[in-house]
N, CA, C and O atoms as a CHARMM CRD file, in Angstrom:
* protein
*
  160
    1    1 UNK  N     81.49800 -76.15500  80.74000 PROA 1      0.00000
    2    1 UNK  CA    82.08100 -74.91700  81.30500 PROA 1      0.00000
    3    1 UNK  C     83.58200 -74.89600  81.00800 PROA 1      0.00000
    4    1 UNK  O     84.34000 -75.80500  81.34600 PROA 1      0.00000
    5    2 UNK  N     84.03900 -73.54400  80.20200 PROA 2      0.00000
    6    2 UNK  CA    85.66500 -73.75300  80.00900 PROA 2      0.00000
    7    2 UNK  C     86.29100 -73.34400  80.93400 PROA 2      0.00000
    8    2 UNK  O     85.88700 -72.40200  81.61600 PROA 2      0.00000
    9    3 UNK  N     87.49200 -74.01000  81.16900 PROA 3      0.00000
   10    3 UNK  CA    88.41800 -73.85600  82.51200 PROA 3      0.00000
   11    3 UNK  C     88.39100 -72.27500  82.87700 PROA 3      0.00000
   12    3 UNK  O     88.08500 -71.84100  81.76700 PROA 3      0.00000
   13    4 UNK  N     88.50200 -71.21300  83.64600 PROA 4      0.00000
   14    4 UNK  CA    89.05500 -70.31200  83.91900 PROA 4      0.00000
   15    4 UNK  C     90.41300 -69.92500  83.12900 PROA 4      0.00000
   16    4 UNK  O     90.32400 -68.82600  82.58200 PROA 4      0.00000
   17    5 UNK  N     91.31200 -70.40500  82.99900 PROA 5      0.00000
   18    5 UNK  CA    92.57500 -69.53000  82.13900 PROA 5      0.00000
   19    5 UNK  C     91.54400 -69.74900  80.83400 PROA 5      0.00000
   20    5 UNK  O     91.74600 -68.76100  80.12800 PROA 5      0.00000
   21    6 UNK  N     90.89200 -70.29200  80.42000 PROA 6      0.00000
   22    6 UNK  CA    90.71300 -69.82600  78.79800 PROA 6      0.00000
   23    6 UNK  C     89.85300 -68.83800  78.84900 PROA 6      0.00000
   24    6 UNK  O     89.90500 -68.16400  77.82000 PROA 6      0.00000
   25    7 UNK  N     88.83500 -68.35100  79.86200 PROA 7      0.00000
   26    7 UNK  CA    87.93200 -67.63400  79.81500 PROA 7      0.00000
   27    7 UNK  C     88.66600 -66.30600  79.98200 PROA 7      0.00000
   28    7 UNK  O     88.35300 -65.51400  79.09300 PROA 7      0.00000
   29    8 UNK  N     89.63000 -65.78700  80.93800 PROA 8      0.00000
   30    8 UNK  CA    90.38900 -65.19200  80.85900 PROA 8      0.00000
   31    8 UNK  C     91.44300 -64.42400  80.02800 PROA 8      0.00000
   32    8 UNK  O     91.88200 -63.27700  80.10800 PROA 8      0.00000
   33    9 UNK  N     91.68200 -65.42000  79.23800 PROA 9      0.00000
   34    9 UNK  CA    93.13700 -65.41900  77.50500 PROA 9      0.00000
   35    9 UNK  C     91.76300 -64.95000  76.78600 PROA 9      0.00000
   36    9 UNK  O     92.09100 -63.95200  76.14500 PROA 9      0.00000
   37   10 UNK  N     90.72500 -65.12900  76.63400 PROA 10     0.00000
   38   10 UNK  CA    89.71700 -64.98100  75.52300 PROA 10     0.00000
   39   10 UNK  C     89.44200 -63.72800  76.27800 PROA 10     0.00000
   40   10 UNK  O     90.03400 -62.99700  75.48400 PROA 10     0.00000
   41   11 UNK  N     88.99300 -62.87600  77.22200 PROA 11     0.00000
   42   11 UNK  CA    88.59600 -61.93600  77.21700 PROA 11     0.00000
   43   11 UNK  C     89.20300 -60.95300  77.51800 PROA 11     0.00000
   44   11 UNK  O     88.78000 -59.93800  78.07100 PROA 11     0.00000
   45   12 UNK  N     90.94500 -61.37200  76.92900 PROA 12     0.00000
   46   12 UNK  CA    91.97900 -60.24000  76.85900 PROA 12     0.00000
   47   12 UNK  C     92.60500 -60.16300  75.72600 PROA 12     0.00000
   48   12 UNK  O     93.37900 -59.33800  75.24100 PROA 12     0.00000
   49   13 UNK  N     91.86400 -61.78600  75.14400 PROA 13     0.00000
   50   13 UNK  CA    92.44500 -61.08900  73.41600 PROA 13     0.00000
   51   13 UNK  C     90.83900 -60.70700  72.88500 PROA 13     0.00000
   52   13 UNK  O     90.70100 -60.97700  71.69100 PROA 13     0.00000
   53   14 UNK  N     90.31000 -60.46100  73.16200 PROA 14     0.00000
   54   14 UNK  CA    88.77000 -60.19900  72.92000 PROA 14     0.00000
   55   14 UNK  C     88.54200 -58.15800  72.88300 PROA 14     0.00000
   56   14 UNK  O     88.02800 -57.29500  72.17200 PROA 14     0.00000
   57   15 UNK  N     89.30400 -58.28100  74.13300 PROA 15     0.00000
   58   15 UNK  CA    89.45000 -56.63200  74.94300 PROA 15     0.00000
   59   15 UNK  C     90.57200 -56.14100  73.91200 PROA 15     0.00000
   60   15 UNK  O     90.42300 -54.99700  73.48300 PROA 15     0.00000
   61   16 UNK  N     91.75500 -56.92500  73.43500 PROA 16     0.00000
   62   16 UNK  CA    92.55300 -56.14300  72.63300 PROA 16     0.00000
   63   16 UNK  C     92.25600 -55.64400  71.45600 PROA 16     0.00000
   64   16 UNK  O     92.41300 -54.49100  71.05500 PROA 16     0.00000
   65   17 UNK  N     91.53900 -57.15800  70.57200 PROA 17     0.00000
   66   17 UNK  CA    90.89300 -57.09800  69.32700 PROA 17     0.00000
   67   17 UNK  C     90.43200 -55.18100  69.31000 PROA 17     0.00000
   68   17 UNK  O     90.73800 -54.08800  68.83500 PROA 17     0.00000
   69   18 UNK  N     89.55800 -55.85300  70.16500 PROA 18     0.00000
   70   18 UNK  CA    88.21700 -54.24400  70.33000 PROA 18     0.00000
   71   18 UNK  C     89.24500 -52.93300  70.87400 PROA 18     0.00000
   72   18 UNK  O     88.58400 -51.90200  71.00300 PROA 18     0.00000
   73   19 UNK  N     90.49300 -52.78800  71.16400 PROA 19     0.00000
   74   19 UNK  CA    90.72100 -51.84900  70.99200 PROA 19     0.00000
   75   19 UNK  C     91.48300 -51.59300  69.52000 PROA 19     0.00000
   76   19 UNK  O     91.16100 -50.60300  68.86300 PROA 19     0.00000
   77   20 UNK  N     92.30100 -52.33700  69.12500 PROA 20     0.00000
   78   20 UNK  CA    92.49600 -51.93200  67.80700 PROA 20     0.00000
   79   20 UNK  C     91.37700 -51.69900  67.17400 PROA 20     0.00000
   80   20 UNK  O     91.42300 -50.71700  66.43300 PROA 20     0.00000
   81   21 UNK  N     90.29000 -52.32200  67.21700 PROA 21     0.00000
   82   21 UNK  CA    89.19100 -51.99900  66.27900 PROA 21     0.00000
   83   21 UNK  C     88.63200 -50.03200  66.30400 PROA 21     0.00000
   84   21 UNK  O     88.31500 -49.05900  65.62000 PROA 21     0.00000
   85   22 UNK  N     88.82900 -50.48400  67.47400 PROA 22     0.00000
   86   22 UNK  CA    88.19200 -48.74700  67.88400 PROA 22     0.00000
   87   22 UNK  C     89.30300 -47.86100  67.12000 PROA 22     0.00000
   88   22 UNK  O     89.12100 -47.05700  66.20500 PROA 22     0.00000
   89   23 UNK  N     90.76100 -48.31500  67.89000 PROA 23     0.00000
   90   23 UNK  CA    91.86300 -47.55000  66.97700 PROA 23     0.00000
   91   23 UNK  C     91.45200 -46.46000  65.87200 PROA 23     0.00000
   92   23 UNK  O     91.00400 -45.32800  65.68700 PROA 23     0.00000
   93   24 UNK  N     92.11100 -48.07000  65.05700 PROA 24     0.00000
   94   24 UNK  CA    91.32300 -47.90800  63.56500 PROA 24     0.00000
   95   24 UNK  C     90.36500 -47.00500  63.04800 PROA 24     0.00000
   96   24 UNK  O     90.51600 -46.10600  62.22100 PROA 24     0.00000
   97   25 UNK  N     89.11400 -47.46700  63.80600 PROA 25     0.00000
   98   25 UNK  CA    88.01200 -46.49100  63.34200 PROA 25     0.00000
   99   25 UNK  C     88.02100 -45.28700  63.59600 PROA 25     0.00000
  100   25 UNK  O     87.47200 -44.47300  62.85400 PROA 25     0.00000
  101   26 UNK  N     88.61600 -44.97400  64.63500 PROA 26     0.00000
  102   26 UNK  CA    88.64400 -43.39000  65.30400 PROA 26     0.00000
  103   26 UNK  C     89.78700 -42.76600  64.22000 PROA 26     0.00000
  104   26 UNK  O     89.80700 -41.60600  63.80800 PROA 26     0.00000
  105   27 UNK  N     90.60800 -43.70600  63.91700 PROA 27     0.00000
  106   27 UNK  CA    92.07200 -42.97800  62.78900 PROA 27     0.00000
  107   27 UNK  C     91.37300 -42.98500  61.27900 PROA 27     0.00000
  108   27 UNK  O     91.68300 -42.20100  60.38200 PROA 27     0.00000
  109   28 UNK  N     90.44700 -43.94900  61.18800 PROA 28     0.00000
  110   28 UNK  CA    89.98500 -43.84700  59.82200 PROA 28     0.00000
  111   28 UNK  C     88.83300 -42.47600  59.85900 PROA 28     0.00000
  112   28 UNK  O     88.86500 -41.59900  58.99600 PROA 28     0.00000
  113   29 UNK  N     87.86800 -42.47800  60.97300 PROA 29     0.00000
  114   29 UNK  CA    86.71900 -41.75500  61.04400 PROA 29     0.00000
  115   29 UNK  C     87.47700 -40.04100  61.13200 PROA 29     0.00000
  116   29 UNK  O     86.69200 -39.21300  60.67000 PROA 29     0.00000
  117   30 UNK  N     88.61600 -39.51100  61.55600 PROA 30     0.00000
  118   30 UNK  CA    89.09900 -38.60200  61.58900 PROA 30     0.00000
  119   30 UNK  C     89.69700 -38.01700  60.28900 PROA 30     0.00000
  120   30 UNK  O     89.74800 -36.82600  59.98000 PROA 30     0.00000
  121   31 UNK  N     90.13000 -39.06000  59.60300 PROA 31     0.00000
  122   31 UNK  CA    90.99900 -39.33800  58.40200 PROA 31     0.00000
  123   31 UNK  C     89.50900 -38.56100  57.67300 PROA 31     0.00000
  124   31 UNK  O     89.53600 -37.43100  57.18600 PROA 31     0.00000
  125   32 UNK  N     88.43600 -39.31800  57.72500 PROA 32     0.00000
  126   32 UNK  CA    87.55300 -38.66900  57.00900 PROA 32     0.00000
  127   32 UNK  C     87.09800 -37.68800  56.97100 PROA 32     0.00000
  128   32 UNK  O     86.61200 -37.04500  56.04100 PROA 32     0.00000
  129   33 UNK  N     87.26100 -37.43200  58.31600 PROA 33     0.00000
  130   33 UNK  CA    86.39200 -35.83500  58.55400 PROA 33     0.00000
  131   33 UNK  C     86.86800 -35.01900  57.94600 PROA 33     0.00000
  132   33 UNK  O     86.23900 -34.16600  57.32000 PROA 33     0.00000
  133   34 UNK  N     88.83500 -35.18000  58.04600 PROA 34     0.00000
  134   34 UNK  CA    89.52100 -34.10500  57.50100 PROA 34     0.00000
  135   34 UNK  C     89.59600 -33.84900  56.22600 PROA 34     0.00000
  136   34 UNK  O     90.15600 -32.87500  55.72200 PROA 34     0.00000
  137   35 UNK  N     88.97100 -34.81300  55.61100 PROA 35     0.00000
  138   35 UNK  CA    89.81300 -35.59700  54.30600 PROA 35     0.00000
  139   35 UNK  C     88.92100 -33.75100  53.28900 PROA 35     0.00000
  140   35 UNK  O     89.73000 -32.89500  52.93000 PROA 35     0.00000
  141   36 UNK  N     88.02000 -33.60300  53.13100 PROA 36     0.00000
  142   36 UNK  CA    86.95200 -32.51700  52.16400 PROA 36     0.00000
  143   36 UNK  C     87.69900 -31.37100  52.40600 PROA 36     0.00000
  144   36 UNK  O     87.80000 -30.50800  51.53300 PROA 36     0.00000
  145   37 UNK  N     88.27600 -31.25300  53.57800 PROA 37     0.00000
  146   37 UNK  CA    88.64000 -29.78700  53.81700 PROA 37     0.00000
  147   37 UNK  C     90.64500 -29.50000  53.71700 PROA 37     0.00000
  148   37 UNK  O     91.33300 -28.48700  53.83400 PROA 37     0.00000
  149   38 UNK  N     90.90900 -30.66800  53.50400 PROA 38     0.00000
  150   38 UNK  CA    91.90600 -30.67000  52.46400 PROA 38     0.00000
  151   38 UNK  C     92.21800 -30.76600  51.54400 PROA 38     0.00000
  152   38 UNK  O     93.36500 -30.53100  51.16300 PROA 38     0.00000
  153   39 UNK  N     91.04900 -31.25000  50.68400 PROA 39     0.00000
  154   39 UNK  CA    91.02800 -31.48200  48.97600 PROA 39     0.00000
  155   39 UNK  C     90.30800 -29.27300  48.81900 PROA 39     0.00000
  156   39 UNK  O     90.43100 -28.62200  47.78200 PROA 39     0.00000
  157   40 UNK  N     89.88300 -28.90300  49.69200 PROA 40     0.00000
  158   40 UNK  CA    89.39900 -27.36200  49.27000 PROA 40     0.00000
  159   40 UNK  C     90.93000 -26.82300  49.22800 PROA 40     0.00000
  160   40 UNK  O     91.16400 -25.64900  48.94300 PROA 40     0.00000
């Protein structure tokens, strides 16, 4: 069983990871949507 502070540090760099990830995808997935109707 890992101590409490590591379980903690891991599931707040865990929680950060996953929001940049989302970030990202939501800036890339938008990026795309727009992307056809600016090349018209």
């Amino acid at each position: 069983m890992a101590p409490i502070p590591v379980v903690v540090a891991t599931g707040v760099v865990g929680a950060k990871v996953a929001l940049e990830v989302a970030f990202v995808a939501s800036r890339v997935g938008s990026a795309v949507a727009t992307y056809p109707s600016e090349v018209r």
